[in-house]
matplotlib code that plots the C-alpha trace (Angstrom):
import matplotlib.pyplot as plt

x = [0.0, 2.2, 1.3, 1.6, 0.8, 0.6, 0.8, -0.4, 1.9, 2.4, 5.4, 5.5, 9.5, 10.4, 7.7, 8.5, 11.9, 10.6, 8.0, 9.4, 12.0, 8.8, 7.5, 10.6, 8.3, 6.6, 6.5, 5.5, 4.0, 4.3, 2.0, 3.2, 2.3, 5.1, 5.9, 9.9, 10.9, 13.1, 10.7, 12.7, 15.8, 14.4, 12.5, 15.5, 16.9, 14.4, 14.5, 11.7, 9.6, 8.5, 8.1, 4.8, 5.7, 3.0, 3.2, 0.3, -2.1, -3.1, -5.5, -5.2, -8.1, -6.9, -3.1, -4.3, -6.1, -3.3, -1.1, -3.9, -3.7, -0.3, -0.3, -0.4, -1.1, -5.1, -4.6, -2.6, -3.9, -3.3, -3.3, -3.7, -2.6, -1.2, 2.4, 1.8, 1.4, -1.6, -2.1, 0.1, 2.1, 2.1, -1.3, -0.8, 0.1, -3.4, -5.0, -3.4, -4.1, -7.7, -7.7, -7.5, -10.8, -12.2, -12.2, -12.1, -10.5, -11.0, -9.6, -11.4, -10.0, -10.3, -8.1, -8.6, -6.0, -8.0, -8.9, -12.7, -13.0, -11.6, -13.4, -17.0, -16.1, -15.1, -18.5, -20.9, -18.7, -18.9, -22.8, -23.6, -21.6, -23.6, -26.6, -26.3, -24.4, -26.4, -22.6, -21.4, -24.3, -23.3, -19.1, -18.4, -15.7, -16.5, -13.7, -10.8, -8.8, -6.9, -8.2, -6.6, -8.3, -8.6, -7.5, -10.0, -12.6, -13.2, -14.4, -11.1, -12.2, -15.6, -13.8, -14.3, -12.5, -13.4, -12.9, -10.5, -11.8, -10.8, -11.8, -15.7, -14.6, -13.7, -16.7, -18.8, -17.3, -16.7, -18.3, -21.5, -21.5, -18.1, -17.0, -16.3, -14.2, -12.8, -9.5, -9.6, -6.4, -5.0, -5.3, -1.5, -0.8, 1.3, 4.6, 5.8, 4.4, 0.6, -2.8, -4.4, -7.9, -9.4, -12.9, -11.8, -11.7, -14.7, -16.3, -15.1, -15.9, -19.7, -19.5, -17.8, -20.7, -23.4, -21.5, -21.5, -24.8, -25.6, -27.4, -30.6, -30.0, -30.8, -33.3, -35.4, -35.0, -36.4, -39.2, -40.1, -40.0, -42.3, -44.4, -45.5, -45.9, -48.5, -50.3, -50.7, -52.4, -55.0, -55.8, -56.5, -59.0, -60.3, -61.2, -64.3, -66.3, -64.7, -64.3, -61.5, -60.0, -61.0, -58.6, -55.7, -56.0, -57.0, -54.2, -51.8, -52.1, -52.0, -48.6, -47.3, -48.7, -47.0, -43.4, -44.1, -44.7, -41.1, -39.2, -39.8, -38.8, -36.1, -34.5, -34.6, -34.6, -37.8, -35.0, -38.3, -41.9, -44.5, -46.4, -43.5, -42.9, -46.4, -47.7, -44.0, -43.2, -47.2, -46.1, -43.3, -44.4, -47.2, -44.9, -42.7, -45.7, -46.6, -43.0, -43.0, -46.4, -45.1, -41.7, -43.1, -45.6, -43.3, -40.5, -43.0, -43.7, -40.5, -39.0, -40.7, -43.5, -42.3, -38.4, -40.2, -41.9, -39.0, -36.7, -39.7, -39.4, -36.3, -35.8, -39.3, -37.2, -34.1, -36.5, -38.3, -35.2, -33.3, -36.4, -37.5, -34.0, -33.4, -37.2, -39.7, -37.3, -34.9, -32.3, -29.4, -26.9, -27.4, -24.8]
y = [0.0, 2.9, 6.8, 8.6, 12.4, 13.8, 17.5, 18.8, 21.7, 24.0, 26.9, 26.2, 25.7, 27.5, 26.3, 23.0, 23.8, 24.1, 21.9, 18.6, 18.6, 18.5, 15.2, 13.3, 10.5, 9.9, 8.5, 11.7, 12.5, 15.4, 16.3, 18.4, 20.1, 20.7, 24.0, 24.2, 26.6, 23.6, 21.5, 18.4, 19.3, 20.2, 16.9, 14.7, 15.8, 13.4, 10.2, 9.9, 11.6, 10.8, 13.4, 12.6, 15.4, 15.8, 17.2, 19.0, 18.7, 21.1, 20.4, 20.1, 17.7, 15.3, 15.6, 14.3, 11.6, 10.2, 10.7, 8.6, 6.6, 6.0, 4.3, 0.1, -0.2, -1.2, -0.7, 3.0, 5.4, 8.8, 12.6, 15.3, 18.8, 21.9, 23.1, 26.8, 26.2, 27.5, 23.4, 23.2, 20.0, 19.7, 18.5, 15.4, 13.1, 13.9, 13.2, 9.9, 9.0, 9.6, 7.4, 4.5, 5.4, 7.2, 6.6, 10.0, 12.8, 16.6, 19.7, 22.6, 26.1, 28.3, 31.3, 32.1, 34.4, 35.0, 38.4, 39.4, 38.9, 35.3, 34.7, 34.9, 33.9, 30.4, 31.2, 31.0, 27.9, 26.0, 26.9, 25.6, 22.5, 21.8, 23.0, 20.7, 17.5, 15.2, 13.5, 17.7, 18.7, 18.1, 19.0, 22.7, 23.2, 21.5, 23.5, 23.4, 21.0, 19.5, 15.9, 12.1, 9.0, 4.8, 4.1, 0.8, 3.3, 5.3, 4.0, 5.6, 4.6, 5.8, 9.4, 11.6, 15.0, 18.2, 21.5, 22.1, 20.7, 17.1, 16.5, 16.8, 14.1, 11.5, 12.7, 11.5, 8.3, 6.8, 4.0, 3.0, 3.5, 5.4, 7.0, 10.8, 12.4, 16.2, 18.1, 22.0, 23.3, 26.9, 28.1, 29.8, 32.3, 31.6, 31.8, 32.1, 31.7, 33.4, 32.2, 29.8, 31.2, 32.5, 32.6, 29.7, 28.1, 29.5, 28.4, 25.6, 24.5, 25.2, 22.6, 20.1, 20.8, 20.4, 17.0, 15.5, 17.0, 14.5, 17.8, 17.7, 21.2, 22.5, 19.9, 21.0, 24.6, 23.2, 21.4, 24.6, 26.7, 23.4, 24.1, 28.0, 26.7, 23.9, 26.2, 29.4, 27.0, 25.5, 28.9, 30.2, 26.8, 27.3, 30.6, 30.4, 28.2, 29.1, 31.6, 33.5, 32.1, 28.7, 28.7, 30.0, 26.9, 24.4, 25.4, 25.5, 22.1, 20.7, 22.5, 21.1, 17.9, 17.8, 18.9, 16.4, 13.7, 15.0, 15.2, 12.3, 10.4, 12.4, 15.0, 12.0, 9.3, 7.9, 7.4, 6.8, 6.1, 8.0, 7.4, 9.2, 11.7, 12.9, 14.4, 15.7, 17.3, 18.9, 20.5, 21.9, 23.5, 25.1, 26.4, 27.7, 29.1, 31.0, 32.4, 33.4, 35.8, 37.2, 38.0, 39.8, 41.4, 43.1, 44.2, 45.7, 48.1, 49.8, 48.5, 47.5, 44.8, 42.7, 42.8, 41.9, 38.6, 37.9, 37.7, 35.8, 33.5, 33.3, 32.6, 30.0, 28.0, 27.8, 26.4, 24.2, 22.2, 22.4, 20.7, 18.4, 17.1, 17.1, 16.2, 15.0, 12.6, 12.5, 9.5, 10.0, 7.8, 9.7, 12.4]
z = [0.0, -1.2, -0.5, -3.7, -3.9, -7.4, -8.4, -11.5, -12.9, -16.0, -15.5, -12.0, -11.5, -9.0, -6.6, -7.4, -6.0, -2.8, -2.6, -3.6, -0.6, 1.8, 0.3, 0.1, 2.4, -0.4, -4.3, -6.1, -9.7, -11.2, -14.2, -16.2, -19.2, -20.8, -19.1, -20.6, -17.4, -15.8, -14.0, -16.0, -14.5, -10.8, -10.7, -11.9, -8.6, -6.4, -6.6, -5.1, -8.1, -11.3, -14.1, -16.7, -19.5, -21.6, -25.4, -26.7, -24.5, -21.6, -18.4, -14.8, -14.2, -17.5, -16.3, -12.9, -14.1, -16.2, -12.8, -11.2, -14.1, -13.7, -10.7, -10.8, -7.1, -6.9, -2.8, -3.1, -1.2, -3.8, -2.4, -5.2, -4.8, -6.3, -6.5, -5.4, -1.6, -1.6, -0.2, 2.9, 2.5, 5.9, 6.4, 4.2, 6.8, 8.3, 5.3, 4.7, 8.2, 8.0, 4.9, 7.3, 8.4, 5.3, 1.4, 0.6, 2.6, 1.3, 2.8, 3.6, 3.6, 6.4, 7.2, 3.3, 1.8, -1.8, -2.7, -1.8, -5.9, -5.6, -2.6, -4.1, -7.0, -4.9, -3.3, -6.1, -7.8, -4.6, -4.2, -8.0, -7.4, -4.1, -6.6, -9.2, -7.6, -5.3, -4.3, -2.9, -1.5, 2.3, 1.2, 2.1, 0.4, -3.2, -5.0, -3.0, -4.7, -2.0, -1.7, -0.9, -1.9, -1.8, -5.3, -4.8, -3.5, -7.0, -10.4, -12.1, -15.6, -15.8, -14.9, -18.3, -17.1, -18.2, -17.0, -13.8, -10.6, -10.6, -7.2, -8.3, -11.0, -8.4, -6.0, -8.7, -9.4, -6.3, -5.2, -3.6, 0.3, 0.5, 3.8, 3.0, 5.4, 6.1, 7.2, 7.5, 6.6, 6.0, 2.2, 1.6, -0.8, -4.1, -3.4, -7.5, -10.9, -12.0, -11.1, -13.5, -13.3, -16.2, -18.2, -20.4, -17.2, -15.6, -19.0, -18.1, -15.1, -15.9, -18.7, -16.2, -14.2, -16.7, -17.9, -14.2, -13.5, -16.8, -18.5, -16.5, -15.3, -19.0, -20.0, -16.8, -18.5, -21.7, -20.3, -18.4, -22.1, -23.3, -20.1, -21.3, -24.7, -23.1, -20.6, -23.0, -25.6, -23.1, -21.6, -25.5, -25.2, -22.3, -22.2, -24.4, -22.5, -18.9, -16.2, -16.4, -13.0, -13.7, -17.1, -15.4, -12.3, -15.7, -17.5, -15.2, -13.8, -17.2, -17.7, -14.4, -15.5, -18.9, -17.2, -15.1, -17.3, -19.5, -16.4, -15.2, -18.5, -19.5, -17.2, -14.3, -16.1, -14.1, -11.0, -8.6, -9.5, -10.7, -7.5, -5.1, -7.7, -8.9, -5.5, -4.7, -8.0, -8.0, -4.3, -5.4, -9.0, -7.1, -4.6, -6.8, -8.6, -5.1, -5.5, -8.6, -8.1, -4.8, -6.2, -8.8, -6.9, -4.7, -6.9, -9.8, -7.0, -7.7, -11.3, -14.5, -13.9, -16.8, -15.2, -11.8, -13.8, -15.2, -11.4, -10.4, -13.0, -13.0, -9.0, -9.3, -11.5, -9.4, -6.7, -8.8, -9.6, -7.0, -4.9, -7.9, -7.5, -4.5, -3.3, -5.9, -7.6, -4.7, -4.8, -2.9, -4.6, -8.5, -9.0]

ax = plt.figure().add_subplot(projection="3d")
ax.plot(x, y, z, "-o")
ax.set_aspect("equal")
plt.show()
């Protein structure tokens, strides 16, 4: 059972230079991108590391996969981290420790050195993973990157990474009934090099997120759109023959009713039956409904009524799928 820790890098020589003689306990990977700034020559210095130089081909969450990748040992217990010490290498005997106990170990920052900027930023990242992926929703810390793991404990091929957080990759591939487990550590600031954060990465990351959250965040939108479409043409129907407040009740509880019917065989795959689902998903559209009207109510006393509508509608749906995931078609083991 070896203790591998493997670091992702791209032009981050000099704090390699540093770093490496703090993990000389154990067999380190580093990932890297093909930088050309010396990591070759720093790493050669360690025999205690191996260098994966990769041509062509740029990624942290793809170049620690193929670290991950790279290790034979079906019983290794692996620790990912970056090279900027914004990870304190001094916590990772805790974290392999607490992998006796625990599959999965993830750190949590506190004492946060980012800039306000970075900070919510982080923030609103950390709130759409917990959003969107069943697996996150109880981790506080979804994003910071600083995570050790059972090898035996994650489904390492079914991993398909995209984007930059890597740990959210192996939440959502580890295996049934895995023990998650957390250690707070202090979040450093970058000692050399420049921060890899940009919008192709925060482009990024939301695609990562729509591909683990298997896209049912946007077909929920589109069966939503299909929902107006439904209810506008049976309130044209209804309104000949019907009191006005009558086709507005009618013809909303057909619209709920055809959502209902779309969600449940394609945004969720039918994950529970109609009979749980039905009653839960009807509470929850009409709640959301309620929300929706009183939303718009109060903010078209001071802005545009059809601005107000649209934050009402726009805050409805949040809560509409955020409870038909996590209520009406609730399964705890989906991603």
């Amino acid at each position: 059972m070896g203790k591998y820790v493997i670091i992702p890098t791209y032009k981050e020589a000099e704090n390699l230079r540093n770093l490496l003689p703090l993990l000389k306990r154990y067999k380190v990977i580093v990932v890297d991108d093909d930088s050309r700034d010396g990591t070759e020559k720093i790493c050669g210095k360690f025999t205690n590391v191996k260098l994966i130089t990769r041509k062509n081909v740029r990624g942290l969450s793809s170049a620690v996969l193929e670290g991950i990748k790279s290790v034979r040992d079906k019983t290794a217990r692996i620790a990912v981290m970056d090279a900027d010490f914004q990870h304190d290498p001094s916590k990772l005997p805790e974290f392999f420790k607490s992998l006796d106990k625990y599959d999965l170990v993830y750190g949590s920052r506190v004492d946060n050195k980012m800039s306000i900027k970075r900070k919510l930023i982080s923030k609103t990242a950390s709130a759409m993973a917990r959003g969107l992926l069943n697996r996150v929703k109880k981790i506080d810390d979804p994003m910071s990157g600083y995570f050790a793991f059972r090898k035996e404990s994650v489904n390492v091929n079914e991993i398909k990474p995209f984007g930059y957080k890597i740990m959210l990759d192996v939440f959502a591939n580890m295996k049934k009934g895995s023990r998650i487990g957390r250690i707070q550590f202090k979040f450093g600031v970058r000692r050399s090099g420049e921060s890899k954060l940009t919008k192709k990465v925060m482009f990024d990351f939301i695609l990562q997120l729509m591909e683990l959250n298997r896209f049912r965040f946007a077909k929920f939108a589109l069966v939503g759109l299909s929902g107006i479409v439904v209810n506008e043409f049976f309130a044209f129907l209804f309104h000949l023959v019907l009191p006005l407040y009558l086709v507005f009740i009618l013809s909303t509880e057909i619209s709920i009713l055809s959502n209902f019917i779309l969600n449940h065989k394609i945004t969720f795959e039918s994950r529970v039956s109609i009979r749980q689902a039905l009653p839960r998903y009807n509470l929850v559209a009409l709640v959301g409904l309620v929300i929706n009207v009183l939303i718009a109510v109060y903010l078209s006393t001071f802005m545009n009524y059809l601005i107000a509508n649209l934050v009402g509608i726009i805050a409805a749906f949040a809560f509409n799928y955020l409870l038909s995931e996590k209520y009406a078609w609730n399964e705890y083991e989906r991603i």
